[in-house]
N, C-alpha and C positions, 0 to 999 in steps of 0.2 A: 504493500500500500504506500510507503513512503516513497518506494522506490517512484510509482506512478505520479505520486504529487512534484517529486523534484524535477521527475521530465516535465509534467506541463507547466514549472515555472522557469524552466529553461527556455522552452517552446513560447512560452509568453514574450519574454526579456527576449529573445532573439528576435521574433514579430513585432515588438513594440523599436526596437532597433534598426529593424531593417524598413518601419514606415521610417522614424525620426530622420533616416538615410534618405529618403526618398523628399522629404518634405526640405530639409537644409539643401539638397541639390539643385544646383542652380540650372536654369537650361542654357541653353548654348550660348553664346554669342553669334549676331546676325552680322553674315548670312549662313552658317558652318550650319544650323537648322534645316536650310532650305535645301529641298528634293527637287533637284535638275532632269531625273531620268528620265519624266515624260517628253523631254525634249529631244530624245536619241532617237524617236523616230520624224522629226524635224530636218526639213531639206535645207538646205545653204546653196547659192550658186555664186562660185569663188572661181573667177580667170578660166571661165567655161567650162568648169564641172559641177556635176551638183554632186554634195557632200553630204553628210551627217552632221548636225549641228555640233557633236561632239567631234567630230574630227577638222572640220574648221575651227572651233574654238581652240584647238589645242593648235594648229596650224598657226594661229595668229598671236594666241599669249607665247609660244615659241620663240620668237623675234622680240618679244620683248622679254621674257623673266629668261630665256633659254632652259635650258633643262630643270632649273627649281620650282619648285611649289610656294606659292607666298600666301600665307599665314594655315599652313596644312592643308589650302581648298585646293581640289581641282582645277585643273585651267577653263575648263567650261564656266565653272562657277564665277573665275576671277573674273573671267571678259566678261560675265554680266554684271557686277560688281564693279569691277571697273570705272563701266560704260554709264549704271543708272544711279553710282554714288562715288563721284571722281575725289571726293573731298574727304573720303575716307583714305586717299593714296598719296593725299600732299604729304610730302616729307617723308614717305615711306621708301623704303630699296626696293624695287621692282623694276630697274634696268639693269640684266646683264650683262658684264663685262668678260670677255672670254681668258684672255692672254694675262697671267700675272705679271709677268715685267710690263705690258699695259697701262696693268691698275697700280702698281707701283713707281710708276710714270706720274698718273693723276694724282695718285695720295704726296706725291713730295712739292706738288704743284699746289696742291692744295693746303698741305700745309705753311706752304711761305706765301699765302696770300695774306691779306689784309686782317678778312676776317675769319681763320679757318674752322673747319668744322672738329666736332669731340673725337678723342683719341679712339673713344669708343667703337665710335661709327667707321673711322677708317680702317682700323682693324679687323672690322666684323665684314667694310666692303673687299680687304683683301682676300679672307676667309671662303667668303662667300658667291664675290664677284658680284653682287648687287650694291647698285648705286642709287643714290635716292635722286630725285628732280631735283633739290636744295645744295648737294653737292656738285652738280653738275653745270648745275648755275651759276657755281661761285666764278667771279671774276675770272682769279689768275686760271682756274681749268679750262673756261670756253677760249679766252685766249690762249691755252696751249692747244686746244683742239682745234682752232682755225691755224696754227701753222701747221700743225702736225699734218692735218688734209694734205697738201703739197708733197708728203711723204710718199712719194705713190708707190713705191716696192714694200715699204714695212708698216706705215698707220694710217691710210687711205683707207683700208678695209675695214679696223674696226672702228673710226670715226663716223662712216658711213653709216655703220651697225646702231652705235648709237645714237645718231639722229634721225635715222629710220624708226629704231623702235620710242623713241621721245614722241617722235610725231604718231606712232601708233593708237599710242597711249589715250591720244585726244578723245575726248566722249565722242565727240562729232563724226569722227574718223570711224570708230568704233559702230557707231549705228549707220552709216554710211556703206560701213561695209557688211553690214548683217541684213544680206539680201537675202527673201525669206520667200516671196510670192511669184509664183509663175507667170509671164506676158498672161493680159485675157484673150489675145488672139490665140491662144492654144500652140503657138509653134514654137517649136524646140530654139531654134536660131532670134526669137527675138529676147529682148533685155527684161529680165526679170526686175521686181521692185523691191524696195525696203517698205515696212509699213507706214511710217512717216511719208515714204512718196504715196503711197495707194493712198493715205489718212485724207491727204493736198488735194489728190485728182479727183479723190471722189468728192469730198466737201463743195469743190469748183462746180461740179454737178444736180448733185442733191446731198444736202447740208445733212440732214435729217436722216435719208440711207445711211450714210456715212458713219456719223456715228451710235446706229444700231447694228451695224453690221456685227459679227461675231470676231471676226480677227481682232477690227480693231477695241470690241469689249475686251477680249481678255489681255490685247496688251497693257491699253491704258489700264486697267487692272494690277499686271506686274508690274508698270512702273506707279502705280499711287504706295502699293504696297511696301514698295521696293525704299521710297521716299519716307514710308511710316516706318518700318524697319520691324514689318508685320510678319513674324514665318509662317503662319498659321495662313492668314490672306494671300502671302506671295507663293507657299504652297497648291494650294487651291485655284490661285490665277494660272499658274504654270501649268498643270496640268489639264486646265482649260485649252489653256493655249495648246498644247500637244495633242490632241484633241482635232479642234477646229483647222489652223495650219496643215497637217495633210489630208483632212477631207478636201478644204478649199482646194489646197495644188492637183488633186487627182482631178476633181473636178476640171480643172481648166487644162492640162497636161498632160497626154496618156504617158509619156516616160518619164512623169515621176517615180523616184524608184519606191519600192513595193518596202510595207515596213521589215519586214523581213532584213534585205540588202542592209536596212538604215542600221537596223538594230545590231546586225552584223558587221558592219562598220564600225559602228560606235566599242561594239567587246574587242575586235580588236584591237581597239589603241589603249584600252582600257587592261587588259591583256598583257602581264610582267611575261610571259613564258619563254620568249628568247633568253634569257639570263638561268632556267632554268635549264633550257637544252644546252646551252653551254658547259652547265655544273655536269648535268648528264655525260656528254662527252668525255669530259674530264675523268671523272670514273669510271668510263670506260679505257682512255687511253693508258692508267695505271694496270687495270687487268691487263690489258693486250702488253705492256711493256711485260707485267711477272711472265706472262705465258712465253715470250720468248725469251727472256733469260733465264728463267727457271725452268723451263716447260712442262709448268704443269697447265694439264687438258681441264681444268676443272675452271683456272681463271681465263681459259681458252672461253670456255663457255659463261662464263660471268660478264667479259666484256663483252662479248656478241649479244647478250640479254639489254647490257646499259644502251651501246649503238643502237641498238632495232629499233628501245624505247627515245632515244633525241633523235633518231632519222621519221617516225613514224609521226612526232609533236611534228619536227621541219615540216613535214611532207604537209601536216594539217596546214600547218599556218601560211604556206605556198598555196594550197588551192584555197584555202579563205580570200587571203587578199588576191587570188585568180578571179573570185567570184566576185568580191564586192568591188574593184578595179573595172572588170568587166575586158581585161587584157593580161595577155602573158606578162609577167613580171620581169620587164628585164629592160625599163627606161633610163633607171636613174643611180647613182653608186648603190645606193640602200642594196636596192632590188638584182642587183649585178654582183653585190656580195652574198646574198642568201643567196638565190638558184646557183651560185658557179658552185658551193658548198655541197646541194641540193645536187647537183651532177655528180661531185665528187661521191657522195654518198651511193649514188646508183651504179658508179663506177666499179666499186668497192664491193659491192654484193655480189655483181656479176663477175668481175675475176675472183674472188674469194669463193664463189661455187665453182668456177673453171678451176682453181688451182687451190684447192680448200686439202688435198689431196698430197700434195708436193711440200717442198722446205718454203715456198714463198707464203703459206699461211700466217694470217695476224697482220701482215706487214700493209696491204691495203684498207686492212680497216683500220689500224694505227694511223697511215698517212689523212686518209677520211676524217676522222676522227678529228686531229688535230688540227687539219684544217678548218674544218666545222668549229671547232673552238674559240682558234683565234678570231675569224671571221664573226662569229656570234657578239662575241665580248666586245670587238670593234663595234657591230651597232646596236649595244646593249649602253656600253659609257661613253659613246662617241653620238649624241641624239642631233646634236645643230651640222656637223660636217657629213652625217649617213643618215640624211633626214628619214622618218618615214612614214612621211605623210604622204599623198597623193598627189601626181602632177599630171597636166594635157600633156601631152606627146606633141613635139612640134611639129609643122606640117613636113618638116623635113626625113621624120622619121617613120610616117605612113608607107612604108615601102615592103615586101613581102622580104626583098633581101638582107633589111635589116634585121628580121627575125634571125634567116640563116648565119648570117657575118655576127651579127653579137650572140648569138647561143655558143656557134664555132669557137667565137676568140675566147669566152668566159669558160668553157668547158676545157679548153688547153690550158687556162691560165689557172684552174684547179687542179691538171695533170702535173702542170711546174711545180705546183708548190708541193706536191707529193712526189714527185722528183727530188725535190731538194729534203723531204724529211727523209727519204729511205738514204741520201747522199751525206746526211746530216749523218746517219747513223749508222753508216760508214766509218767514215773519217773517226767518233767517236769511237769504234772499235779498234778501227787500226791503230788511233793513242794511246789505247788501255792495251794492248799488245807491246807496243812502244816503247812503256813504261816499265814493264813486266822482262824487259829485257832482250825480247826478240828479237831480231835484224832483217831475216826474211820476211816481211811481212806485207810483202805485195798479192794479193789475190784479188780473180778478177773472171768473168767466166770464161768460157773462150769463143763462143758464138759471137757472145753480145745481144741482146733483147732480147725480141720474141724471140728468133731463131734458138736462143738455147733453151727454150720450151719443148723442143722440139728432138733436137741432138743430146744424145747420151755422150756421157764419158766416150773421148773416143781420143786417142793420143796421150793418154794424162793431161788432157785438159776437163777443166771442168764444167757442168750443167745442170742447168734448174732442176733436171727430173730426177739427177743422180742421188743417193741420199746419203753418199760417201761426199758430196761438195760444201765446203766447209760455210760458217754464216756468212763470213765476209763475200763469199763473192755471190752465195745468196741477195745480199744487199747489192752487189752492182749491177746482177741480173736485174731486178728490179727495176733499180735508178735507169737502166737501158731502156727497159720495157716503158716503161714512161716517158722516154727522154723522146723515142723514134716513134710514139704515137702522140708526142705535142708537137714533134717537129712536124708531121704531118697534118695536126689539125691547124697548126700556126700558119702552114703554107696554104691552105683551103679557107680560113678566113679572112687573110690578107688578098687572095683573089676572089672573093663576095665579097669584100670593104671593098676592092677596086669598083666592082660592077655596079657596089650600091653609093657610091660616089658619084662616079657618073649617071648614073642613075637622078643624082640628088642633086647635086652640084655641076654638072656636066664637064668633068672631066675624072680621069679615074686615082689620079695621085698629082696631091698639090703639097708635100712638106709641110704638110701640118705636123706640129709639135707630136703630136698621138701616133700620127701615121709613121713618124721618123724613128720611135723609139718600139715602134710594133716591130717594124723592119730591122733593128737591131735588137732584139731578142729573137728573132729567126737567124738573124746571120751566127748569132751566139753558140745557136742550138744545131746549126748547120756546121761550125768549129769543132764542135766537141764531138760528130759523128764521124767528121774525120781526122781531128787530132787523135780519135782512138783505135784508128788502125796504124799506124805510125810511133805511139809512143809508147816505151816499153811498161813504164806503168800507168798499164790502163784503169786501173781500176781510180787512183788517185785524180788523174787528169778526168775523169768523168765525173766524180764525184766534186771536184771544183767549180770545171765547168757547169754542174749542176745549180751548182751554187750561187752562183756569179750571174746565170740563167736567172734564176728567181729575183734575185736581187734585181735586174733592168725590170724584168715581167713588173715588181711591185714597185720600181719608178715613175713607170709608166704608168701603172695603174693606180697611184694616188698622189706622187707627186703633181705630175703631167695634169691630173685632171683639177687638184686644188687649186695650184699656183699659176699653168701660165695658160692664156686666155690661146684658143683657136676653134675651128671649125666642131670638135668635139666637146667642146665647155658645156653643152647641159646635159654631160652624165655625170 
């Protein structure tokens, strides 16, 4: 009996505890209250696409906060926020700065001004790379930022950055650009409105229509709320609004997209999972390393389980954004670094069932593997340089042969970098031999690529199929077989870039910066297939060559395309 009495005055004291908890909690602060999701099946029409409300807003706070969140909200949230209460933002950090020597430029500018700002605050904008409007205003900074302009090799660029996203910032700007309503003429090709515009033209017409209309009730709704700083009212308006907005657009537009597309748009930017296929990789690429220096079959089978499951995620989030794009993915770097990965991975399956059998197992889905890694991680912490958001394809780029020339060049340029892992670890073997005291330590096959697929032991030379062929020249078999099917695809894309040049540009090779360094990674790779019949250690001079291979491939393919402006600058 006592025992029953002490639990129900336990049960009480913890129920009277857990209201008192409830009642002392305070509710949010506005707008971290306010539910945005009815808005993801809301259209946008940005530079001739129509978007997800949510994938434009994040398109556009982008350019201005860059990768950060300000004050924990979403970037959807903030552009409305923003936009309908700008005077929540005075004197707040919500400009990006990218570069620390940059912002350690501004902060010594700013501290020898006049009147400088708190230690506090310049610390937090080194930290963080957000600047507030207040600091940027200061005198001695906008006078360093107007010479600085003239800078045109080193701070052109992010001067530009930041008066671009200042002026973003504008309310004005802001609802200017939140074009929401379809032409009434129904066709695709004319100019959609902002509600503000529809609010204007229709008022010009009938006053009265105007404002009964349903749109404009439930904006002017979000924006009284928004002004009251109501979440319960701006709740409720919102989802009006999400509501009304894509019945109107269906109504006037039959390729409004369907909510489905919207919804599916919006999960994925919403959607961390490239950062987790990465992780995935990763624990797969430590199985595949135990399995071939220890050999055991067991973490054989462990990393084949990690790969399947981050090739199977890639492979989702490849036909996702196929779907909601409504185009093969291969415009823009983002989209040119997941598919070439995205190959590699199919590459990897396919010779690892062909040769899953011989001493070259582990070693494709290693090189896969790591590629998909690094590739991943670049556009997991790199969001502003490997945007991925959505962009029109220029009219330049409507050409059938540009599907074939950039699938061609992106799928050799994931053969390179698998090239250079198996050449990578190579060389690392042959120094841990090295080291170990060896002296002969030249091994190499003796076909060379595929062909020693093919040729057994015949001479005491060695071959893939042999199982007397030691790892080392295992790995230059490999680095081979890679090397003479990128030289081959290197030379079949450089003649469909010709074709689709002329094609585009009407001539087939004009020394563009891209074109000149494509062409020297083929002559690279054309060196090394014949400096290795000629030089006695072959194995070394391939695995250099490999090396050296990768290195122009990845000059090309993000120097070349960052820093200097030509014919190929919108990849």
């Amino acid at each position: 009996m006592i025992r029953r009495i002490l639990l129900l005055i336990a049960l009480l004291l913890v129920g009277a505890s857990s209201a008192n908890a409830q009642q002392t909690v305070a509710p949010p602060p506005f707008p971290a209250g306010v539910d945005i999701t009815p808005l993801d099946v809301v259209a946008v029409w940005q530079d001739g696409r129509i978007k997800s409300y949510d994938s434009f807003a994040r398109s556009i706070m982008q350019s201005i906060t860059g990768p950060r969140e300000i004050n924990g909200q979403s970037p959807p949230l903030t552009y409305l926020d923003l936009m309908l209460r700008p005077e929540a933002y005075d004197g707040a950090p919500i400009y990006f700065v990218k570069k620390k020597p940059f912002r350690a430029i501004l902060v010594d500018a700013a501290m020898g001004s006049v009147d400088p700002p708190s230690r506090e605050e310049l610390e937090a904008f080194m930290e963080t790379g957000l600047a507030s409007k207040t600091l940027l205003d200061n005198a001695s900074v906008r006078d360093l930022l107007a010479r600085l302009r003239s800078d045109v090799l080193r701070f052109a660029k992010p001067v530009d950055a930041i008066e671009a996203a200042v002026n973003l910032s504008d309310p004005t700007v802001l609802r200017r650009l939140l074009i929401l309503l379809p032409p009434f003429s129904g066709q695709y090709e004319d100019p959609w409105m902002t509600i503000d515009e529809y609010q204007v033209s229709s008022s010009r017409l009938d006053p009265n229509a105007a404002s009964a209309d349903p749109m404009v009730q439930a904006w002017n709704a979000v924006v009284a709320a928004w002004n009251r700083q109501d979440t319960a009212a701006a709740n409720a308006a919102i989802a009006r609004l999400g509501q009304v907005l894509p019945m109107a657009g269906r109504a006037r537009l039959a390729e409004y997209p369907s909510e489905q597309r919207l919804h599916l748009e919006s999960a994925y930017f919403k959607w961390k999972g490239f950062t987790w296929i990465w992780m995935i990789y990763l624990v797969s690429i430590i199985f595949f390393l135990m399995a071939i220096v220890y050999r055991w079959s067991g973490a054989r089978w462990g990393g084949i389980a990690f790969f399947s499951a981050a090739f199977m995620l890639q492979t989702f989030a490849l036909v996702l954004r196929w779907y909601v794009s409504g185009r093969w993915p291969n415009t823009n770097m983002f989209e040119a670094v997941t598919t070439s990965t995205w190959f590699g991975g199919c590459f990897a399956i396919i010779m690892e069932a062909i040769l899953g059998r011989t001493r070259v197992k582990n070693l494709f889905f290693l090189g896969s593997a790591a590629a998909s890694m690094f590739a991943l991680m670049a556009a997991s912490f790199s969001p502003l340089q490997l945007s991925p958001h959505f962009s029109n394809r220029m009219p330049v780029l409507h050409d059938v042969w540009l599907y074939i020339h950039t699938n061609v060049i992106i799928f050799s340029y994931v053969l390179i970098f698998l090239a250079f892992v198996s050449a990578g670890l190579y060389m690392l073997v042959r120094f841990f031999r090295f080291t170990q005291g060896e002296r002969d330590i030249r091994e190499h096959v003796g076909t060379g690529g595929i062909g020693s697929l093919i040729v057994r032991r015949r001479g005491g030379k060695a071959a893939l199929l042999d199982s007397r062929t030691s790892f080392g020249a295992v790995l230059d078999g490999t680095t081979m077989i890679l090397v003479e099917l990128s030289f081959i695809l290197l030379w079949a894309g450089l003649v469909m870039g010709a074709i689709w040049a002329d094609h585009s540009w009407g001539r087939p090779w004009g020394w563009d910066p891209k074109e000149v360094f494509a062409l020297n990674t083929f002559l690279i790779y054309a060196i090394l297939i014949h400096v290795r019949y000629r030089a006695s250690d072959k194995g070394l001079w391939t695995a250099f060559l490999a090396v050296v291979g990768c290195g122009v491939m990845l000059f090309n393919w993000i120097v070349i395309n960052f820093t200097i402006s030509g014919l190929h600058s919108y990849a």
